[in-house]
N, C-alpha and C positions, 0 to 999 in steps of 0.2 A: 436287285438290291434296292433297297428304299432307299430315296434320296431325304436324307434328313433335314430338320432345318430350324436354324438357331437362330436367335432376335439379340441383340446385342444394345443394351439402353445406358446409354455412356452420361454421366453425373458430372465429367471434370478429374481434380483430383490430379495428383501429381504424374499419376501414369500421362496425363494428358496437359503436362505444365513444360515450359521451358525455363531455362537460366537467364536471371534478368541479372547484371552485374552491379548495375547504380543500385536495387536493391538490395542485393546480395541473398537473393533466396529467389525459390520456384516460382513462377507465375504459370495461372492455370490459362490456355489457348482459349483464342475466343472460337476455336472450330476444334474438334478433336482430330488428332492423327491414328486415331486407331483403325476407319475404316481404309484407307490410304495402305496401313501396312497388311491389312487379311487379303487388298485386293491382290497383292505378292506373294501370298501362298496358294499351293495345290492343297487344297480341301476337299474332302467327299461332300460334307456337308453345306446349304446354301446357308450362307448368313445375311440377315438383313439390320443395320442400323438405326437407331435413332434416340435426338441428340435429346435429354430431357433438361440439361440443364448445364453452362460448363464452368464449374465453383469446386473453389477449396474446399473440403468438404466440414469446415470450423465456420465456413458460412452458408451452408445449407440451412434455410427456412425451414418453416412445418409446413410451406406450401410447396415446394419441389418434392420433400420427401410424401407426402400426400398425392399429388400429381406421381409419383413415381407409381407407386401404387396402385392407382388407379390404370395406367398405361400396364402394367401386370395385370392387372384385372379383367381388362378388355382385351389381352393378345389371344390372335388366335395361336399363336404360339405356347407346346410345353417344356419347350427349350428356352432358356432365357439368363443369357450373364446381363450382370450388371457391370461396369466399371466405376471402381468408387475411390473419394480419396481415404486413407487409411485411419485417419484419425479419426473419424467417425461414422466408418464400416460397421462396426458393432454393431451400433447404436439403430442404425437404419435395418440392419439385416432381423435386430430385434422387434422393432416397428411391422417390416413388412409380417414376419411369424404371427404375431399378434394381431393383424389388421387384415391378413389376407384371408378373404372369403372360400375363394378357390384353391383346392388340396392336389390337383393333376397337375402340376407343374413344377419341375428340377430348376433352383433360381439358384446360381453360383453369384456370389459379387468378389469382385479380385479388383485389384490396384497393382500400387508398385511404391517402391521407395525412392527411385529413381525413374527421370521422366524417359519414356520411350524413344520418345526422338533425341539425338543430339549426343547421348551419350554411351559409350561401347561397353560398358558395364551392367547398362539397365538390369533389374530383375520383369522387367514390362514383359517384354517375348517369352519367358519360360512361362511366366505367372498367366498369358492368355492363355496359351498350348496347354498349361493345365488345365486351366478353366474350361476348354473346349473340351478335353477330355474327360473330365468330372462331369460337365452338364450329360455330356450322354451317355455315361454309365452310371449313376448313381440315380437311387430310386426317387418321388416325387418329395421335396421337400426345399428350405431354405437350407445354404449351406456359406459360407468363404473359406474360399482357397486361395490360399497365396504359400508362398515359396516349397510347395511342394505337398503340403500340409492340407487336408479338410477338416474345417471347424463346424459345430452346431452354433448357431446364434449365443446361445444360453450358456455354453463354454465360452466363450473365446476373450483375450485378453490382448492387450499389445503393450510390448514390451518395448518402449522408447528407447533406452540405452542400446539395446540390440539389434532393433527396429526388422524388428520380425513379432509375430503373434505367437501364442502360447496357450493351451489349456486350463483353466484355472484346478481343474480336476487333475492336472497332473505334475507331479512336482517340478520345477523346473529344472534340467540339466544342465 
């Protein structure tokens, strides 16, 4: 059996934020916890890490997202999640479609509404397991997955009240 092997390039973003109480909202870690929680699982697959940047994703630059890009560019990797924060998933997932040179490569970005660590509810742990499983069954292109759902860049929408994403192409239920 091929050992497979998936590149995991972490942005920040709430999947990778703690509760701060004096401000009463998430804060993004200055180190991620996601590699910490995959080294806890039995995977077939080898994954390797790295960190490109670690930001809310309402303060991403055109220099991260640029640098993101280019780190895609140059992997020798054609497995590759991205972890991103949600509110401006779209946005980046649209950039890289548009800017990426290279067409051999399955790029999932996923998040979470809730941060991984610290809380018993996350949707973080379903939302990677998917992503790990999207990245290597679905064929070469740009995609987001989160809570179960894969989106094309050019669909996808997020639904704040609900805080989950949605189709623009499909009516919402």
């Amino acid at each position: 059996m091929e050992n497979k092997r998936i590149q995991i390039l972490l942005t920040g973003g709430t999947i990778d934020a703690q509760w701060d109480g004096k401000l009463d909202t998430a804060v993004v870690n200055e180190h991620s916890a996601v590699p910490d929680y995959f080294k806890k699982l039995i995977l077939y697959a080898e994954v390797d890490f790295a960190e490109v940047c670690m930001k809310d994703s309402r303060n991403l630059k055109q220099e991260d997202i640029k640098k993101l890009l280019e780190l895609v560019e140059k992997s020798p990797y054609d497995k590759i999640i991205i972890t991103h924060g949600t509110y401006t998933m779209p946005d980046t997932a649209k950039y890289l479609k548009a800017n990426l040179v290279r067409r051999d490569q399955t790029i999932v970005l996923t998040g979470s509404m809730v941060p991984l660590s610290g809380f018993w509810n996350s949707d973080a742990p379903f939302n990677l397991g998917y992503a790990v499983a999207k990245v290597e069954s679905l064929p070469p292109g740009i995609y987001l997955c989160m809570n179960g759902r894969t989106f094309n860049p050019d669909e996808v929408a997020k639904n704040l009240s609900e805080g989950k994403y949605y189709s623009v192409f499909e009516r919402e239920q």
